[in-house]
DRENTORKOL-3810 file (N, C-alpha, C; in nm, 4 decimals):
REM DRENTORKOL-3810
@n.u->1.9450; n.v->-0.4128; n.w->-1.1678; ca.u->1.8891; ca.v->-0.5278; ca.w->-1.0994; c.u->1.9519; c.v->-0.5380; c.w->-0.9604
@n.u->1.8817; n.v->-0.5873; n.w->-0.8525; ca.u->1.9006; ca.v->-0.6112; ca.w->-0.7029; c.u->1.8857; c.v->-0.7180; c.w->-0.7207
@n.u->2.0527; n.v->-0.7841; n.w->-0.5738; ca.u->2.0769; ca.v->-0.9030; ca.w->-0.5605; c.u->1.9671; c.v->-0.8992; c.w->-0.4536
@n.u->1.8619; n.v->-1.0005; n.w->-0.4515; ca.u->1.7997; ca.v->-1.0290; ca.w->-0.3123; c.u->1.8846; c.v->-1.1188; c.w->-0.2152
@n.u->1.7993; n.v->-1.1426; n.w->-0.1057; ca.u->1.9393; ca.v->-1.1823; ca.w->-0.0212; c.u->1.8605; c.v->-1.3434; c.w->0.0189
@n.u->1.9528; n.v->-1.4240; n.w->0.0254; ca.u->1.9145; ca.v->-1.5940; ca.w->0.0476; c.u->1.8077; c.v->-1.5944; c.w->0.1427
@n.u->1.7343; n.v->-1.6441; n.w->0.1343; ca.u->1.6398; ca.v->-1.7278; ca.w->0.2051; c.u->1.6685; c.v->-1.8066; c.w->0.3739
@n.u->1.8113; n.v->-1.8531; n.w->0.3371; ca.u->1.8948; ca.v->-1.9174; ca.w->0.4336; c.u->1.9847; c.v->-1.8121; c.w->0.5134
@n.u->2.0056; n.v->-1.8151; n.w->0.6392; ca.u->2.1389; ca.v->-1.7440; ca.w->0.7067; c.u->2.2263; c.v->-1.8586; c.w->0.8164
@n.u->2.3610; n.v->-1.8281; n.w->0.7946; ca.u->2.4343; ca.v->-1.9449; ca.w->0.8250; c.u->2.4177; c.v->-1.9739; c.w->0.9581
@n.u->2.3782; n.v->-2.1277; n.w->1.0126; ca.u->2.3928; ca.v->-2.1312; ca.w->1.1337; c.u->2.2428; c.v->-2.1272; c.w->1.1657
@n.u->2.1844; n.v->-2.0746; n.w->1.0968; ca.u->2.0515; ca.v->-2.0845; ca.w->1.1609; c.u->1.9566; c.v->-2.1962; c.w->1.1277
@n.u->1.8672; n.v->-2.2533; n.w->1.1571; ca.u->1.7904; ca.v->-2.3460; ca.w->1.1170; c.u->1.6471; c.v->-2.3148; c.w->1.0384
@n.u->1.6143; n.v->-2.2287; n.w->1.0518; ca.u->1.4654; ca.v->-2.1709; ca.w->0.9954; c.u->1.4832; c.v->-2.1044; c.w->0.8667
@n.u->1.4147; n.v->-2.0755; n.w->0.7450; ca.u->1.4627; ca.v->-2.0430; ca.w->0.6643; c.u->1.3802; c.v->-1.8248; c.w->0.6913
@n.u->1.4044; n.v->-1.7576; n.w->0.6294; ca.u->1.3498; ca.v->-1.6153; ca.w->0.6085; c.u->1.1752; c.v->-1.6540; c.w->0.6303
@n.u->1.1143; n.v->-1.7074; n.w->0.5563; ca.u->0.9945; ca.v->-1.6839; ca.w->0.5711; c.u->0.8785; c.v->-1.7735; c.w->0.7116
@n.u->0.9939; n.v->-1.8752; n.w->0.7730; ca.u->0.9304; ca.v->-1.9149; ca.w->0.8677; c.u->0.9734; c.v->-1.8447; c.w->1.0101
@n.u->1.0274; n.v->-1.7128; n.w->0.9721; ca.u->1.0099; ca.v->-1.6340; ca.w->1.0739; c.u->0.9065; c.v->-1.4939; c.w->1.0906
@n.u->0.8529; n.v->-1.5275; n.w->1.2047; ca.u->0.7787; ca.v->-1.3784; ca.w->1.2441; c.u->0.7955; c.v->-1.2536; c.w->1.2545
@n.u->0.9189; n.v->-1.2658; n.w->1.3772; ca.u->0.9487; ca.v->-1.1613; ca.w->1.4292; c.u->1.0351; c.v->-1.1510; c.w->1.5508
@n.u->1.1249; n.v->-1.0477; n.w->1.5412; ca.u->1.2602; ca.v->-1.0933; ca.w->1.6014; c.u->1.2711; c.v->-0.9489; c.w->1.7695
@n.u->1.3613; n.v->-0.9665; n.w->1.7972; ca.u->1.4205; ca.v->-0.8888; ca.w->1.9141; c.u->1.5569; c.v->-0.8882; c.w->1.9288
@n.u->1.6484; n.v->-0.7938; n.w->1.9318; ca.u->1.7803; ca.v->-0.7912; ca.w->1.9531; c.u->1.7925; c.v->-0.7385; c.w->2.0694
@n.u->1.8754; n.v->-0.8114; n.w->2.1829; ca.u->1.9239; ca.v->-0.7538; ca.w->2.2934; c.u->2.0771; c.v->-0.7910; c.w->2.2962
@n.u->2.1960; n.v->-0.7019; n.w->2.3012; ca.u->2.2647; ca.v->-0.7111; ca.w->2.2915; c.u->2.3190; c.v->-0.8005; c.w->2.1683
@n.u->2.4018; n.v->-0.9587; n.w->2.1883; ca.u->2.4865; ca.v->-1.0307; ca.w->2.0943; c.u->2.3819; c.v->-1.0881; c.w->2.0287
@n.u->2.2267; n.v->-1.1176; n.w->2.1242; ca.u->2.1748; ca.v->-1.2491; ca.w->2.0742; c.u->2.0145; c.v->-1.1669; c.w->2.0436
@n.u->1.9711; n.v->-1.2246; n.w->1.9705; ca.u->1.8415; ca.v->-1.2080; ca.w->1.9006; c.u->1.7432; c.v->-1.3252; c.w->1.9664
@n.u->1.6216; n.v->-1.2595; n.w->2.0028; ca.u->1.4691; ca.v->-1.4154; ca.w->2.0021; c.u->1.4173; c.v->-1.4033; c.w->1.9108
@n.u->1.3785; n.v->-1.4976; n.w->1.8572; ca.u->1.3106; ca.v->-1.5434; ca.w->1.7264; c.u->1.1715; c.v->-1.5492; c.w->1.7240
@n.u->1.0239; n.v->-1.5543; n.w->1.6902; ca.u->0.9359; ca.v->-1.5779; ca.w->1.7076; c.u->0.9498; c.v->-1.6685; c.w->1.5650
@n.u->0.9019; n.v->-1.8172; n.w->1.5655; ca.u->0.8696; ca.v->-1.8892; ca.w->1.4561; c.u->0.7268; c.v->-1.9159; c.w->1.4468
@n.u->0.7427; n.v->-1.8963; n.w->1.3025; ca.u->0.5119; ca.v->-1.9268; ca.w->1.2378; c.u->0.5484; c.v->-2.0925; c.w->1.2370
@n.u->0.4452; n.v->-2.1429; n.w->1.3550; ca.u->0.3947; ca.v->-2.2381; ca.w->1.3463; c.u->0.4946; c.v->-2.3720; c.w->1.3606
@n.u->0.4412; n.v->-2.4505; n.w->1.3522; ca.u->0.5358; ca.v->-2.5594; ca.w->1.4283; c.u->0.5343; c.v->-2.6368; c.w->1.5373
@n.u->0.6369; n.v->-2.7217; n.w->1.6169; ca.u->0.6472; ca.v->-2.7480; ca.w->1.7235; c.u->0.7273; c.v->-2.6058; c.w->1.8291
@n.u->0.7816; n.v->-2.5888; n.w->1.7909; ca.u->0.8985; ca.v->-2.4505; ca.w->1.8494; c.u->0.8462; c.v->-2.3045; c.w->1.8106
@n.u->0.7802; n.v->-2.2544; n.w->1.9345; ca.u->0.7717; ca.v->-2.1113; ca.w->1.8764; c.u->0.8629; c.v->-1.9608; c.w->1.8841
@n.u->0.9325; n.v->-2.0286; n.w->2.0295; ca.u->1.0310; ca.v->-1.8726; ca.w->2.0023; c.u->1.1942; c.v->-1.9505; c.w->2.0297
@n.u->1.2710; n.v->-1.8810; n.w->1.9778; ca.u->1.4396; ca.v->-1.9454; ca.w->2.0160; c.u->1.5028; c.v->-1.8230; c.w->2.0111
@n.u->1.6139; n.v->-1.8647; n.w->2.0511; ca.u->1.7158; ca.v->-1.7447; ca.w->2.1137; c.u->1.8782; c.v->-1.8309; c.w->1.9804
@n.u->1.8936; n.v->-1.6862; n.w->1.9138; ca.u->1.9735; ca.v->-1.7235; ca.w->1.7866; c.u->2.1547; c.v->-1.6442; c.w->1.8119
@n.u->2.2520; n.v->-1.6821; n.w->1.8089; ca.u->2.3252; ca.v->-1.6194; ca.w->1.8623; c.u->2.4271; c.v->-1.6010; c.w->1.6957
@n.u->2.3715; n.v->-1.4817; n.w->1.6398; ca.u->2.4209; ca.v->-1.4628; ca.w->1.4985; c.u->2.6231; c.v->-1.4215; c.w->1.5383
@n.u->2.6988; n.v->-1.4619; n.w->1.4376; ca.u->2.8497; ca.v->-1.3957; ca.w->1.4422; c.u->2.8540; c.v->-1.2678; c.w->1.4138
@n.u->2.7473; n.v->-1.2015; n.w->1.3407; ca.u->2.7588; ca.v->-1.0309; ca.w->1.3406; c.u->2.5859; c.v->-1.0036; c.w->1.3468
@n.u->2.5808; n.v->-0.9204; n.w->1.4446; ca.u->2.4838; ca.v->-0.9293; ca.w->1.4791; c.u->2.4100; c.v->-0.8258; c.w->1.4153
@n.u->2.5116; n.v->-0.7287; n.w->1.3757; ca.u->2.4505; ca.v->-0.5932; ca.w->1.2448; c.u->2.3455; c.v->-0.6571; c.w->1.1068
@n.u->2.4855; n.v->-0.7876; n.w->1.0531; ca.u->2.4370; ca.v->-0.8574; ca.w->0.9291; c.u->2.3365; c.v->-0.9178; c.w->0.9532
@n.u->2.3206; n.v->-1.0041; n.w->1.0697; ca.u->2.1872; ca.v->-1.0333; ca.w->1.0754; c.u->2.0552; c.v->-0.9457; c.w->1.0875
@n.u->2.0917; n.v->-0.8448; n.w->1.1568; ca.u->1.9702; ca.v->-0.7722; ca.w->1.1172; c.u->1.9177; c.v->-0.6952; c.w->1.0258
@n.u->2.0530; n.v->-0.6843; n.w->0.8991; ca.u->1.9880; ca.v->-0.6889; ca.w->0.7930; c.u->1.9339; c.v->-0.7523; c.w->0.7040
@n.u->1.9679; n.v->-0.8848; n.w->0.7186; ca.u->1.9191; ca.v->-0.9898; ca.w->0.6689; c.u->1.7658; c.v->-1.0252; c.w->0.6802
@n.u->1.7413; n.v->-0.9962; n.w->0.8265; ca.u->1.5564; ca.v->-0.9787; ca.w->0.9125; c.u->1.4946; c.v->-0.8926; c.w->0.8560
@n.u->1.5936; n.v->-0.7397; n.w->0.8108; ca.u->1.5177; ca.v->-0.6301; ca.w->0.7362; c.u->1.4729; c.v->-0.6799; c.w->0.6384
@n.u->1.5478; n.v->-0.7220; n.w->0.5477; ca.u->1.5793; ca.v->-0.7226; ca.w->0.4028; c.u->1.4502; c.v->-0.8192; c.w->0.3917
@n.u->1.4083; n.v->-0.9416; n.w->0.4609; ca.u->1.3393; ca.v->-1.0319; ca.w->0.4592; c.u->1.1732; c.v->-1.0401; c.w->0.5116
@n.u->1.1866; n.v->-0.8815; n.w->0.5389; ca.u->1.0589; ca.v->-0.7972; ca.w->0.6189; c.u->1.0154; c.v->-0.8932; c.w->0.7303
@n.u->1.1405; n.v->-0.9253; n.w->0.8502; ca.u->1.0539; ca.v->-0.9885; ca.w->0.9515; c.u->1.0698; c.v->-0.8733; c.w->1.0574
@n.u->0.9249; n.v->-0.9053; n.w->1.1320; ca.u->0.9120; ca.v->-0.7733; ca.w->1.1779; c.u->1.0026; c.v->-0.7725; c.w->1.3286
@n.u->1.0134; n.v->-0.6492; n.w->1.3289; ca.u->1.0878; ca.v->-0.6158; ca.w->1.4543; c.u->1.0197; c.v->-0.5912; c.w->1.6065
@n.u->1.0182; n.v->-0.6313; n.w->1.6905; ca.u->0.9022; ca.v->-0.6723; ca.w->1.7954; c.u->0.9887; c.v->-0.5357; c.w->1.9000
@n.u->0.8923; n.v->-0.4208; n.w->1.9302; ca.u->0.9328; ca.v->-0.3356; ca.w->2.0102; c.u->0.9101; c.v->-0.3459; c.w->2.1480
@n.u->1.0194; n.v->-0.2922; n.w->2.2548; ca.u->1.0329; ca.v->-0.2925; ca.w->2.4068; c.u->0.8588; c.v->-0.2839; c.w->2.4681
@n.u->0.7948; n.v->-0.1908; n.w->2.3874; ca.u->0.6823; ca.v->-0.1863; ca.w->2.4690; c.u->0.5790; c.v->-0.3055; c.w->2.4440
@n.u->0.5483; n.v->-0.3822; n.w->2.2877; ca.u->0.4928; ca.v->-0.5059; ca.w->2.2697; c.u->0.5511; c.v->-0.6086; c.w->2.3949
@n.u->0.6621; n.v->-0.6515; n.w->2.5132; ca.u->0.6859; ca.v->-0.7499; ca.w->2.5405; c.u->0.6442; c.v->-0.7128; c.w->2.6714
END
């Protein structure tokens, strides 16, 4: 059996599934959020590796240099 991974990541406000799709530049990540008042934010994770496995793990998609 696989531990899945929380729903929640610390510090952040949105949970896994009310995110779209992300961008890492350097320390800090942009967020794209589904729907709402707020659609994109800038997230400044403490390890910025773990968080992006956390985005993997949670299949949010990864938004490439040439999409922006």
């Amino acid at each position: 059996m696989t531990n899945k991974p929380t729903k929640e990541y610390p510090k952040l406000k949105y949970t896994a599934d009310k995110l779209s799709a992300y961008y890492i530049y350097d320390n800090y990540c942009i967020l794209s959020i589904k729907g709402g008042e707020e659609r994109t934010m800038i997230f400044i994770p403490d390890d910025i590796k773990a968080f992006r496995q956390w985005l993997d793990a949670h299949k949010v998609r990864p938004v490439k240099i040439s999409e922006l």
